[in-house]
C-alpha positions as CSV (number, residue, x, y, z in Angstrom):
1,X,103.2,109.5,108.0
2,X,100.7,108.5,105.2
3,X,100.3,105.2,107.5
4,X,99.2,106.6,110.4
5,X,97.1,109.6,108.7
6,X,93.5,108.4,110.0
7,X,94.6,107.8,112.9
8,X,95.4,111.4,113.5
9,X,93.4,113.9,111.0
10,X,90.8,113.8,113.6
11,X,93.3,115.6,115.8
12,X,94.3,118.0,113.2
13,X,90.8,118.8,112.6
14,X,89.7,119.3,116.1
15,X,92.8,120.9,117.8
16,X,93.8,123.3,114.6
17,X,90.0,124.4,114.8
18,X,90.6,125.2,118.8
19,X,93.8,127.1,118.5
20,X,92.4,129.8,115.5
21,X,90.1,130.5,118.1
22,X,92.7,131.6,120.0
23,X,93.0,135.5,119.9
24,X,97.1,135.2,120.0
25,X,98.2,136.2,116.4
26,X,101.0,133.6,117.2
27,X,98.4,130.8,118.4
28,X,96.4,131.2,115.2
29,X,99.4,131.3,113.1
30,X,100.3,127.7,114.4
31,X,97.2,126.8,113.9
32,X,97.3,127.9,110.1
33,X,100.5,125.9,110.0
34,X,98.9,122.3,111.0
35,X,95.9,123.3,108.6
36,X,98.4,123.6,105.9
37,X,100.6,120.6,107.0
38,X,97.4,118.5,106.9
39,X,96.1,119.6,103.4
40,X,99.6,118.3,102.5
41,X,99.2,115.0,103.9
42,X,95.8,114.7,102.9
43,X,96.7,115.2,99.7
44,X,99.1,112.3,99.7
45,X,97.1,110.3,101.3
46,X,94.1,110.2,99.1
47,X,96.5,110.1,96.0
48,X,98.0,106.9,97.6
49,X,94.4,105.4,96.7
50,X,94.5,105.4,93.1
51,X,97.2,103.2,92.8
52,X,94.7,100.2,94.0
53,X,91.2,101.6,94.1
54,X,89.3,101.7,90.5
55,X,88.5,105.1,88.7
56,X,85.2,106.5,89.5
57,X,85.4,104.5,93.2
58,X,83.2,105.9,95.9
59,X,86.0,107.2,97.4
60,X,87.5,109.1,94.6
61,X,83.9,110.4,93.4
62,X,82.5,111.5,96.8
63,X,84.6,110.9,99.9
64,X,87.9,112.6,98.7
65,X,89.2,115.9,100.7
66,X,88.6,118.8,98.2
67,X,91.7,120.5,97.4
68,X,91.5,124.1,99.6
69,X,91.1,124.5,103.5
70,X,87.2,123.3,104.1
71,X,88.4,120.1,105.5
72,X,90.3,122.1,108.2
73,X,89.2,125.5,108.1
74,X,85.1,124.5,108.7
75,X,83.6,123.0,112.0
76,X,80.4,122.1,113.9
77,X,78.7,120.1,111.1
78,X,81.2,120.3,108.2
79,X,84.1,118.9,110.2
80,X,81.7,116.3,111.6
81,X,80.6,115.3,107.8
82,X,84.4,115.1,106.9
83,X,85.5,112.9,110.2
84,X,82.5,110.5,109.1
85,X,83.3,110.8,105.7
86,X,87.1,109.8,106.4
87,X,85.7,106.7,108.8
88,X,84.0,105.2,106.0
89,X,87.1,105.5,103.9
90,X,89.2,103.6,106.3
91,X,86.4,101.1,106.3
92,X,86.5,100.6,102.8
93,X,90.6,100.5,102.8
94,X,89.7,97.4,105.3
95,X,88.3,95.5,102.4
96,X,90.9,96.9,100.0
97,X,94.2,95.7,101.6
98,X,95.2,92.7,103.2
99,X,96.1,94.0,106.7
100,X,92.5,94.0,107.5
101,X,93.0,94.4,111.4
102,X,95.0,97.4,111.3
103,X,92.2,98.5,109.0
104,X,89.6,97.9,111.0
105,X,91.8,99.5,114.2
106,X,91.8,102.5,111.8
107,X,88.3,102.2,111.4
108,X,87.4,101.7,115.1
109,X,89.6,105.0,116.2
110,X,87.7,107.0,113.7
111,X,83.9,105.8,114.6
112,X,84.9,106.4,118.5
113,X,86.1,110.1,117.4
114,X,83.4,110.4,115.7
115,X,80.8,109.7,118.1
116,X,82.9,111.9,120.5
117,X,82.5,115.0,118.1
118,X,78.5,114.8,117.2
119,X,76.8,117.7,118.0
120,X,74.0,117.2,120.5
121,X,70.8,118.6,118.5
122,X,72.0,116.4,115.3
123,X,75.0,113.8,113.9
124,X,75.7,114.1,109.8
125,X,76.3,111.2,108.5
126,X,77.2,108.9,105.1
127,X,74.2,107.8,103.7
128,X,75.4,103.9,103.8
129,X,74.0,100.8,104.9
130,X,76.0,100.7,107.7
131,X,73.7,103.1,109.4
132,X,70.5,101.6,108.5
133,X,70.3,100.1,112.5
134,X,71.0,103.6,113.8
135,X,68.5,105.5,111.5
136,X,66.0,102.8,112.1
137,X,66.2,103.0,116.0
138,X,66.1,106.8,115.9
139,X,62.5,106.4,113.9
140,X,61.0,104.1,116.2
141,X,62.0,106.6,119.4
142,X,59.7,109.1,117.5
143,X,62.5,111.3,116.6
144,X,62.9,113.5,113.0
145,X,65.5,112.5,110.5
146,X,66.7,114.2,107.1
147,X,67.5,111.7,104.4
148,X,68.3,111.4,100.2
149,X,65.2,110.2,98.2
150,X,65.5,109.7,94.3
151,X,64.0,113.3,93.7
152,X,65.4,115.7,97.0
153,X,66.2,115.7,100.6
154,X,63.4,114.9,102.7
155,X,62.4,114.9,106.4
156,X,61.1,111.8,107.7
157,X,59.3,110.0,110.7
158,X,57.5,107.5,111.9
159,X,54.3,108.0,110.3
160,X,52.2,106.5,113.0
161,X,53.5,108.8,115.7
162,X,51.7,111.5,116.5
163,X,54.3,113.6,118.2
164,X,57.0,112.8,115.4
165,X,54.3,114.1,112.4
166,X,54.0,117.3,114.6
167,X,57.4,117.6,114.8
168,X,57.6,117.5,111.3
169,X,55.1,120.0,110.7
170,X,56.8,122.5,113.5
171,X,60.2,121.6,111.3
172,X,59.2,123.4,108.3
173,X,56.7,125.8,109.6
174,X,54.0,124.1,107.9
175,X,50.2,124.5,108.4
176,X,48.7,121.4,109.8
177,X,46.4,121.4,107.3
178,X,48.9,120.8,104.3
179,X,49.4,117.0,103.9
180,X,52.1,115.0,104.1
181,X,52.9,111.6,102.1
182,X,54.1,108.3,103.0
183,X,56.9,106.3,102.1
184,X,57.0,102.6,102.2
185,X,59.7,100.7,101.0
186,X,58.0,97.6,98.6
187,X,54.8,98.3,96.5
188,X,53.6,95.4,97.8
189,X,53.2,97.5,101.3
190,X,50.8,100.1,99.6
191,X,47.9,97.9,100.5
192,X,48.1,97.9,104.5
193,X,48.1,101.9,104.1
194,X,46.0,102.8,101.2
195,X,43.5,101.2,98.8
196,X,44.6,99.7,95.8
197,X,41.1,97.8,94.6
198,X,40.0,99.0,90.9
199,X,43.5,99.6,90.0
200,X,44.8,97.7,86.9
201,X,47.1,95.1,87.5
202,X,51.1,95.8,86.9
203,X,49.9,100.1,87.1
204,X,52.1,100.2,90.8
205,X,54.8,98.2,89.6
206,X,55.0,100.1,85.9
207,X,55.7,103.7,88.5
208,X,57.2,102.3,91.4
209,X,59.8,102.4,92.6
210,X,60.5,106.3,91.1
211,X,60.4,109.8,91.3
212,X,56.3,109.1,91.8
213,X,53.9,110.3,94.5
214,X,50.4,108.3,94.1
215,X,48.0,109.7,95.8
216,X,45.2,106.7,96.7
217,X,41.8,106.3,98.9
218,X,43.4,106.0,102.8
219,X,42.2,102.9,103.7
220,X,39.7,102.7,106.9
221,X,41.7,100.3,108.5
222,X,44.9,101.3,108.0
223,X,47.9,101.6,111.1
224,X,48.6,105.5,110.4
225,X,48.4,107.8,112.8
226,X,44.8,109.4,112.6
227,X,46.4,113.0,113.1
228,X,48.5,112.7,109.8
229,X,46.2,114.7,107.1
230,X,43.1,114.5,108.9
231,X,39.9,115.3,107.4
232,X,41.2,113.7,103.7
233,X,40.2,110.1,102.8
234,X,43.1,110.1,100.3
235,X,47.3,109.9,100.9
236,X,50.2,110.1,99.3
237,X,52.1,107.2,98.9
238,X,55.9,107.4,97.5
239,X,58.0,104.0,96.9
240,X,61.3,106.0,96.3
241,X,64.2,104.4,93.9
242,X,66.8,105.1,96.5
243,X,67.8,101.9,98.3
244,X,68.8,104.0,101.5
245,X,65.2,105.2,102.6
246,X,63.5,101.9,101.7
247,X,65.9,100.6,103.9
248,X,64.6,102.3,106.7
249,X,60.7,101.9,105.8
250,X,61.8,98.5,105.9
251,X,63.3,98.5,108.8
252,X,60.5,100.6,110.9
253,X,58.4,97.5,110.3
254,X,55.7,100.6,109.0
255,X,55.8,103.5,106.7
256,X,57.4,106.7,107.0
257,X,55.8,110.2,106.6
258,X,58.0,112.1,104.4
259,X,58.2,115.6,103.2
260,X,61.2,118.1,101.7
261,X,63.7,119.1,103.6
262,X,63.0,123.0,103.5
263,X,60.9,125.3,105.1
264,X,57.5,126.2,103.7
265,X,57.5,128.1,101.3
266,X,61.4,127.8,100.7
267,X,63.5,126.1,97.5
268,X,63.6,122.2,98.4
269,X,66.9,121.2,99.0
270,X,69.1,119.0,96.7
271,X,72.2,118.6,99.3
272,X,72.4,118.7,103.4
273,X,73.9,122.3,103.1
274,X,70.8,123.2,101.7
275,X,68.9,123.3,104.8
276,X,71.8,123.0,107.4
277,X,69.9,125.3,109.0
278,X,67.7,122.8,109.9
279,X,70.1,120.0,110.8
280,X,69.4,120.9,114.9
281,X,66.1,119.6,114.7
282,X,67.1,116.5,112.9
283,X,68.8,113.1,115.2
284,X,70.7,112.6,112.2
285,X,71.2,114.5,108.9
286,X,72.1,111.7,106.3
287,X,74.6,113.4,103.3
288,X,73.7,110.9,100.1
289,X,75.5,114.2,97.7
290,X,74.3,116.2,95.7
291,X,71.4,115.2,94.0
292,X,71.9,115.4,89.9
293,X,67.5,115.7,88.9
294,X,66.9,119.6,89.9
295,X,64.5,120.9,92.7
296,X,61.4,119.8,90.7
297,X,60.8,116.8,92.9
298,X,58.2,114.2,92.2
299,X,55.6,113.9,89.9
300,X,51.9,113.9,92.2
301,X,49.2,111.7,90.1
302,X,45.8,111.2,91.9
303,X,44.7,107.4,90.5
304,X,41.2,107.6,93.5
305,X,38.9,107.8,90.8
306,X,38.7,104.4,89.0
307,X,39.9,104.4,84.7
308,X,41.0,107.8,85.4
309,X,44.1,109.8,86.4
310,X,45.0,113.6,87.3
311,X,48.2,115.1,87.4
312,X,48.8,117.5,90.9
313,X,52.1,118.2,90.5
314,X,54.6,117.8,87.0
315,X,57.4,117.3,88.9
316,X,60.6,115.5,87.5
317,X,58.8,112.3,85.8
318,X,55.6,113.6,84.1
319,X,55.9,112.5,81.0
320,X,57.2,108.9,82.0
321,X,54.2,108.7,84.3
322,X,51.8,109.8,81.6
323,X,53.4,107.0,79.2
324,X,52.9,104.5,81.8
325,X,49.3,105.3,82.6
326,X,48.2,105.3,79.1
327,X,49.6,102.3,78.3
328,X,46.9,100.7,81.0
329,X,44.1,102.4,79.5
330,X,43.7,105.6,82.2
331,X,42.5,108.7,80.7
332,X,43.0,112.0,82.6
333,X,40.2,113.4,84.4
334,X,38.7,116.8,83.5
């Protein structure tokens, strides 16, 4: 039974949902039945894990069924994050164990379920690499996508597409007029977007990559889309410490124009359910966990006038950033 559980929790997930919406008090009691049936297993099946996988593994930390109904009872999104969550445990039991091909027939069985069971405004899935081709396609077809950063959740686009930025902005409710910041996955990318002359040498590479927003002169010449913060000669430009996003910048070939993942006006959101709300407007809703630094997100320091520095927002790093600019000679600006 334990052998052959990914290969059928999808079915328990799906069909146990579909019969307790069945009005018969019989029907849903059957269905209560499989739901308790496969907490059983489930339990088993994880358990059979420790025996080969190392305390503190990804699976044991994050991808584990919670003890309780929500992998059963829950659907629409939830049951989608728990079918991808259980896909990328089989595909880590492929590498584990030395039967690699029924592994990866495992693993095969549970991406095509998967796919089958994504909801058509948005798909939730694990923040891995495996999904940097997807996430990367879905940025160059102009389309919204939520993802972890080092701080909170964000929304992100291509920043060079008009219609994605506006999509952005119609997301959270946001005036146009509020401005949105860039992420780009290398320092060494800052200078194709924004101007870094005047600066002293090392200052990017002493706050990035971190919890940082630097807000620089936009430079004339620069690829962004003219619509994103128009009427300001300055942008934000975040280099995140989260491996996941830069991935993507990278990928683009660009930058990405990146804000929280809340509505205006709203707390920012430190996990998916957070704003699932939101996940229809989203292609895909990436679940990194929850985030461990608070809501306070990044720290904002404008470095566009030359020797000095202001601080726009404290955010999670100010007194690290503070340290850091001192130690190059900035003073703050009245």
């Amino acid at each position: 039974m334990l052998l052959f559980f990914p290969r059928i929790a999808p079915l328990f997930l799906l069909y146990s949902h579909r019969l307790a919406r069945v009005r018969s008090p019989a029907i849903r009691s059957c269905s209560t039945s499989l739901r308790v049936s496969f907490e059983r297993v489930a339990r088993k099946f994880f358990a059979s894990f420790d025996a080969f996988l190392p305390v503190g593994s990804e699976i044991t930390t994050v991808l584990r069924f919670p003890v309780g109904s929500e992998a059963t009872t829950t659907t629409g999104a939830r049951s989608l994050r728990r079918l991808s969550q259980l896909s990328s445990v089989v595909s880590l039991c492929q590498k584990k164990r030395p039967n690699g091909a029924f592994g990866w027939r495992m693993s095969q069985d549970l991406e095509k379920t998967c796919k089958e069971t994504r909801s058509k405004g948005s798909t939730l899935l694990v923040a891995s690499d495996r999904y940097i081709e997807e996430s990367v396609k879905a940025i160059k077809d102009g389309k919204v996508i939520a993802v972890p950063t080092d701080t909170l959740y964000g929304f992100a686009c291509d920043a060079c597409s008009a219609a994605a930025i506006n999509q952005i902005y119609e997301v959270k409710g946001r005036k146009l007029t509020s401005p949105l910041a860039i992420c780009v996955a290398d320092v060494s990318d800052i200078p194709r977007f924004a101007v870094v002359d005047g600066l002293p040498h090392g200052l990017l590479d002493g706050l990035l990559p971190g919890p940082v927003t630097i807000v620089l002169r936009r430079d004339d010449s620069s690829i962004l889309e003219k619509s994103l913060n128009p009427g300001l000669d300055s942008i934000g430009v975040r280099v995140p410490d989260n491996n996941f996003i830069r991935s993507i910048a990278r990928g683009s070939g660009g930058a990405l124009a990146l804000t929280s993942a809340n509505l205006t006006g709203q707390p920012s959101s430190i996990s998916p359910k957070d704003f699932e709300h939101l996940w229809h407007h989203c292609e895909y809703v990436f679940d990194g966990g929850l985030l461990q630094v608070g809501r306070a997100g990044s720290t904002v320091v404008d470095l566009t006038k030359p020797g000095a520095y202001k601080i726009l927002r404290p955010g999670s790093a100010r007194e690290k950033t503070v340290a850091v600019l001192h130690s190059f000679s900035l003073e703050e600006a009245n």
